[in-house]
C-alpha positions as a LaTeX table, in Angstrom:
\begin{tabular}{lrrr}
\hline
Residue & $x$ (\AA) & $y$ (\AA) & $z$ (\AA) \\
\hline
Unk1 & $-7.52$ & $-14.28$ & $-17.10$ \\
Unk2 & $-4.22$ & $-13.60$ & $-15.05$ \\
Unk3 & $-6.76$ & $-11.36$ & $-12.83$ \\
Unk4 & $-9.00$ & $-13.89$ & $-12.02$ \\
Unk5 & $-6.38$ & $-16.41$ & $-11.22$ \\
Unk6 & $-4.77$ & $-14.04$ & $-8.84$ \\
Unk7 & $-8.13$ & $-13.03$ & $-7.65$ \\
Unk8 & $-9.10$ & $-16.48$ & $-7.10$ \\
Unk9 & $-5.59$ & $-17.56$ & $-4.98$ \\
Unk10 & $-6.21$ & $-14.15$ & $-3.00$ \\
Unk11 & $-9.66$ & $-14.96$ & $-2.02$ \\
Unk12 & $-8.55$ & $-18.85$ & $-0.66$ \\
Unk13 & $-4.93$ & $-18.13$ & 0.25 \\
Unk14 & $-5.96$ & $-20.10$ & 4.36 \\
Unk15 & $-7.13$ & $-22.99$ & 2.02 \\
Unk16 & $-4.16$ & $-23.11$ & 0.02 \\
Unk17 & $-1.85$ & $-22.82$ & 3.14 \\
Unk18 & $-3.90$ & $-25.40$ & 4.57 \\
Unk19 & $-3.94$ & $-27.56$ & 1.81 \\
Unk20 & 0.04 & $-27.14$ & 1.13 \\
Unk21 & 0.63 & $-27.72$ & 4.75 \\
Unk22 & $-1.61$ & $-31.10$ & 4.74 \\
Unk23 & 0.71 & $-32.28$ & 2.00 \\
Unk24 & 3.75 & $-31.59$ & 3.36 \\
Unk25 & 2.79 & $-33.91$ & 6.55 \\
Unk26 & 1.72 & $-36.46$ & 4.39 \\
Unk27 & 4.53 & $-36.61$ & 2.67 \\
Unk28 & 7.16 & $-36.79$ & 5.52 \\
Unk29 & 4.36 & $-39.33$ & 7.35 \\
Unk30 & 4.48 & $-41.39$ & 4.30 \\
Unk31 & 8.75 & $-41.11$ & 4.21 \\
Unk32 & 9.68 & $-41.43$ & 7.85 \\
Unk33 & 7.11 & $-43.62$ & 9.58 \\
Unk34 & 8.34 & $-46.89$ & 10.62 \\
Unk35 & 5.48 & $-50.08$ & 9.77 \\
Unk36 & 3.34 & $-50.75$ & 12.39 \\
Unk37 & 4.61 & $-47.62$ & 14.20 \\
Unk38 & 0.62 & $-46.55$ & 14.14 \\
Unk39 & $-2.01$ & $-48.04$ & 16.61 \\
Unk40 & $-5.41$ & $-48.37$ & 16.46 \\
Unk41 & $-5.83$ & $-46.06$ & 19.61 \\
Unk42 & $-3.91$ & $-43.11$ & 17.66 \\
Unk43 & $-5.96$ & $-43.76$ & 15.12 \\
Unk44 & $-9.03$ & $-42.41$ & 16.77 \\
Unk45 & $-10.76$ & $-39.69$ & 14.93 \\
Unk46 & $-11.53$ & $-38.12$ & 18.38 \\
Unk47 & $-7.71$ & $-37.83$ & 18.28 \\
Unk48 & $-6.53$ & $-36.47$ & 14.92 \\
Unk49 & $-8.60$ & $-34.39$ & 12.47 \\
Unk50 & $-10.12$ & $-30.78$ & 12.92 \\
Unk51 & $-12.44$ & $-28.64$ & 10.77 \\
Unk52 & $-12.44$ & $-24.84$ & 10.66 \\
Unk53 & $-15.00$ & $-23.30$ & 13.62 \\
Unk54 & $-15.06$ & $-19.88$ & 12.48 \\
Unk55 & $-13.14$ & $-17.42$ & 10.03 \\
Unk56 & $-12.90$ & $-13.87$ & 9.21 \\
Unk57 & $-11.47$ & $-11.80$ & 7.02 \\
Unk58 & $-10.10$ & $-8.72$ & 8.36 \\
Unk59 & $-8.86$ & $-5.31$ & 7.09 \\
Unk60 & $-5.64$ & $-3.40$ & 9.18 \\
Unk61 & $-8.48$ & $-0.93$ & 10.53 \\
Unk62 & $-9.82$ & $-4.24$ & 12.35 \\
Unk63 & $-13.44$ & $-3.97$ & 10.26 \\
Unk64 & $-14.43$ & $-7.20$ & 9.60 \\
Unk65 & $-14.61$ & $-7.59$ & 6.15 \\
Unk66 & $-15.66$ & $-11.13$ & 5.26 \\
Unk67 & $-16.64$ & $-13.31$ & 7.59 \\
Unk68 & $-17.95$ & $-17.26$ & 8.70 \\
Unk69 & $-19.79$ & $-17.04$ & 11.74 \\
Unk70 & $-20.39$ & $-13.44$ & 13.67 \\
Unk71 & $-17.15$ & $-12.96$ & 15.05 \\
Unk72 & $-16.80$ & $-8.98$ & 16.22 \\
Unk73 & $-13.37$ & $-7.47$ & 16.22 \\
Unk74 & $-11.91$ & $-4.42$ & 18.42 \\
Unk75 & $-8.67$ & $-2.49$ & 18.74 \\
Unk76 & $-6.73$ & $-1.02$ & 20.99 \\
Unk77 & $-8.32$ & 2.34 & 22.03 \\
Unk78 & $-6.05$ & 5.43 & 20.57 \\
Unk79 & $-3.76$ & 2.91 & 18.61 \\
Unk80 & $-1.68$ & 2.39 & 21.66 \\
Unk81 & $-0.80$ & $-1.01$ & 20.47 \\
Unk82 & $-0.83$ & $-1.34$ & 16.61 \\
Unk83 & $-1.26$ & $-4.37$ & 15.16 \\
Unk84 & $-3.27$ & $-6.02$ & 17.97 \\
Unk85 & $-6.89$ & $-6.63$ & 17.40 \\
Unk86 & $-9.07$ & $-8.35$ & 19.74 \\
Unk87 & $-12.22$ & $-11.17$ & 18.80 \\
Unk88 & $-14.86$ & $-12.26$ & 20.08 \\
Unk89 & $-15.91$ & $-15.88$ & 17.91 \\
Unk90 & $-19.76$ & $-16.40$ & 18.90 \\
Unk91 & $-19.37$ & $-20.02$ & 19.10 \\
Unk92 & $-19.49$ & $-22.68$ & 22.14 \\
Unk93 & $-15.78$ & $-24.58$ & 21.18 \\
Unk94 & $-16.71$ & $-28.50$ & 21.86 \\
Unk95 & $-13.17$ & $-29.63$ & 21.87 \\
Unk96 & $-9.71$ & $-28.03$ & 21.81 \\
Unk97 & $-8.79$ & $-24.94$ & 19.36 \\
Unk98 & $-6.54$ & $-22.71$ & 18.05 \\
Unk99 & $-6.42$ & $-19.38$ & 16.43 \\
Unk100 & $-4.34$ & $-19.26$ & 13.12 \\
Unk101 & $-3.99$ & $-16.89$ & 10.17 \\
Unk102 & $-1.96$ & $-14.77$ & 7.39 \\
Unk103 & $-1.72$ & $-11.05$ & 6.75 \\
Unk104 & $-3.29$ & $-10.69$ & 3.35 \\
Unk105 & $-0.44$ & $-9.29$ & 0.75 \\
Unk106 & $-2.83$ & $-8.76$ & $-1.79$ \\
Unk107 & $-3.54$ & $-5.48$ & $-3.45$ \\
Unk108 & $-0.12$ & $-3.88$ & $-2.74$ \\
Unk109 & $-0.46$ & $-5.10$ & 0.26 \\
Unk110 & 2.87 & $-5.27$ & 2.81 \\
Unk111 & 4.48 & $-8.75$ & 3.76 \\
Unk112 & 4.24 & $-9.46$ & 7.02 \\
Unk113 & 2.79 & $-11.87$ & 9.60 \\
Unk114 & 0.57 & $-12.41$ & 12.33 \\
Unk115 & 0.68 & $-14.63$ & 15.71 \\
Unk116 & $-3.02$ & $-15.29$ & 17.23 \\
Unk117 & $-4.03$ & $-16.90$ & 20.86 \\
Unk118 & $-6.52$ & $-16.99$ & 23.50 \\
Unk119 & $-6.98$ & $-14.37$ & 26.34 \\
Unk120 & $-9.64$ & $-16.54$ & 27.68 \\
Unk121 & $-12.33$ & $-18.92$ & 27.21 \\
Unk122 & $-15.67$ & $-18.19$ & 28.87 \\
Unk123 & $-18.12$ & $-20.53$ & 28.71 \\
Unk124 & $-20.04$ & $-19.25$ & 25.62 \\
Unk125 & $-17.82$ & $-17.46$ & 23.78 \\
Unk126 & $-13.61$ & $-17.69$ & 23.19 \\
Unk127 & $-11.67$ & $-14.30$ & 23.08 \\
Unk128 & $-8.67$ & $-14.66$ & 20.77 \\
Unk129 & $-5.75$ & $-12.39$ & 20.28 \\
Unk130 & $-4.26$ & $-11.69$ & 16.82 \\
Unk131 & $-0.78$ & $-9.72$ & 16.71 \\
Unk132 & 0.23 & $-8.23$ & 13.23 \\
Unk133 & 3.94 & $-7.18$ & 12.38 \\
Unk134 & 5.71 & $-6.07$ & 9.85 \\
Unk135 & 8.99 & $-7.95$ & 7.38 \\
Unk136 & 11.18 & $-6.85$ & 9.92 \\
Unk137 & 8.80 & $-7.58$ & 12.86 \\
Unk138 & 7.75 & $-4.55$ & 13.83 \\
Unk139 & 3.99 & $-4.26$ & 15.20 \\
Unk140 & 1.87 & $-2.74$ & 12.34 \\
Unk141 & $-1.56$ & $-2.74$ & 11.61 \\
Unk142 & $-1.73$ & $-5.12$ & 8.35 \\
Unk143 & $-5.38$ & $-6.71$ & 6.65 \\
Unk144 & $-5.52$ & $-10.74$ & 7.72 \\
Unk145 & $-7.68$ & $-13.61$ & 7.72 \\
Unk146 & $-7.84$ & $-15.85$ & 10.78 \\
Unk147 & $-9.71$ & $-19.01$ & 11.72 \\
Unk148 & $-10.75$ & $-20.80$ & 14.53 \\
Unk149 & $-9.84$ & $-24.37$ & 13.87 \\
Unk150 & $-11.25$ & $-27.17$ & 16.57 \\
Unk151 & $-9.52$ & $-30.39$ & 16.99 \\
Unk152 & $-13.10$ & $-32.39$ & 16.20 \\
Unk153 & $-16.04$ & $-32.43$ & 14.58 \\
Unk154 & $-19.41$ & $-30.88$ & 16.22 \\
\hline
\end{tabular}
């Protein structure tokens, strides 16, 4: 049973982030917002919302090993940088987005984390950037999911 569980939290640890993060800003929206401090205009869903574009699951030897979309993933030639993996996300963005993600601690895994960008957005398809480090953060090669989330809907 306990296997499952922890099986279950492993395989949607970006949802539960997501999802724990979502409540948080609730929460401090709901505390420290003054009435009528919201208008209309801000209101706009073209303004607030987003929605996940792409995701991957990835292991430290950058092999992709779950993915949503066809993202492709490369490393450094002759580990000259470790921890920095490269991906292409096969997508045409239609608004704003970022690259976010977690190293994966499962499975004896080491803690760590992991900062993600652009290098540049062609036309038809973004390049991001995902860094890995260690606890004491020190570049290391680490397992991670990422996503590409866009600010609006398709």
């Amino acid at each position: 049973m306990h296997r499952r569980i922890r099986q279950h939290f492993r395989s949607n640890v970006v949802a539960y982030l997501a999802l724990f993060l979502a409540m948080g800003g609730t929460s401090v929206a709901a505390v420290s917002l003054a009435n009528h401090s919201i208008s209309p205009v801000k209101l706009d869903p073209r303004n607030i919302g987003g929605y996940v574009r792409e995701w991957a699951s990835v292991s430290a030897n950058g092999r992709v090993a779950a993915s949503g979309g066809r993202v492709t993933v490369r490393t450094e030639p002759g580990g000259a940088f470790p921890g920095r993996y490269f991906f292409t996300w096969h997508t045409k963005p239609t608004s704003a987005c970022r690259v976010i993600g977690s190293v994966d601690t499962g499975a004896g895994g080491v803690p760590g984390y992991l900062t993600g960008g652009f290098t540049g957005v062609p036309r038809n398809a973004p390049t991001g950037i995902v860094y890995t480090y260690n606890s004491q953060g020190q570049p290391t090669p680490q397992p991670f999911d990422v996503e590409l989330v866009c600010s609006t809907p398709r």
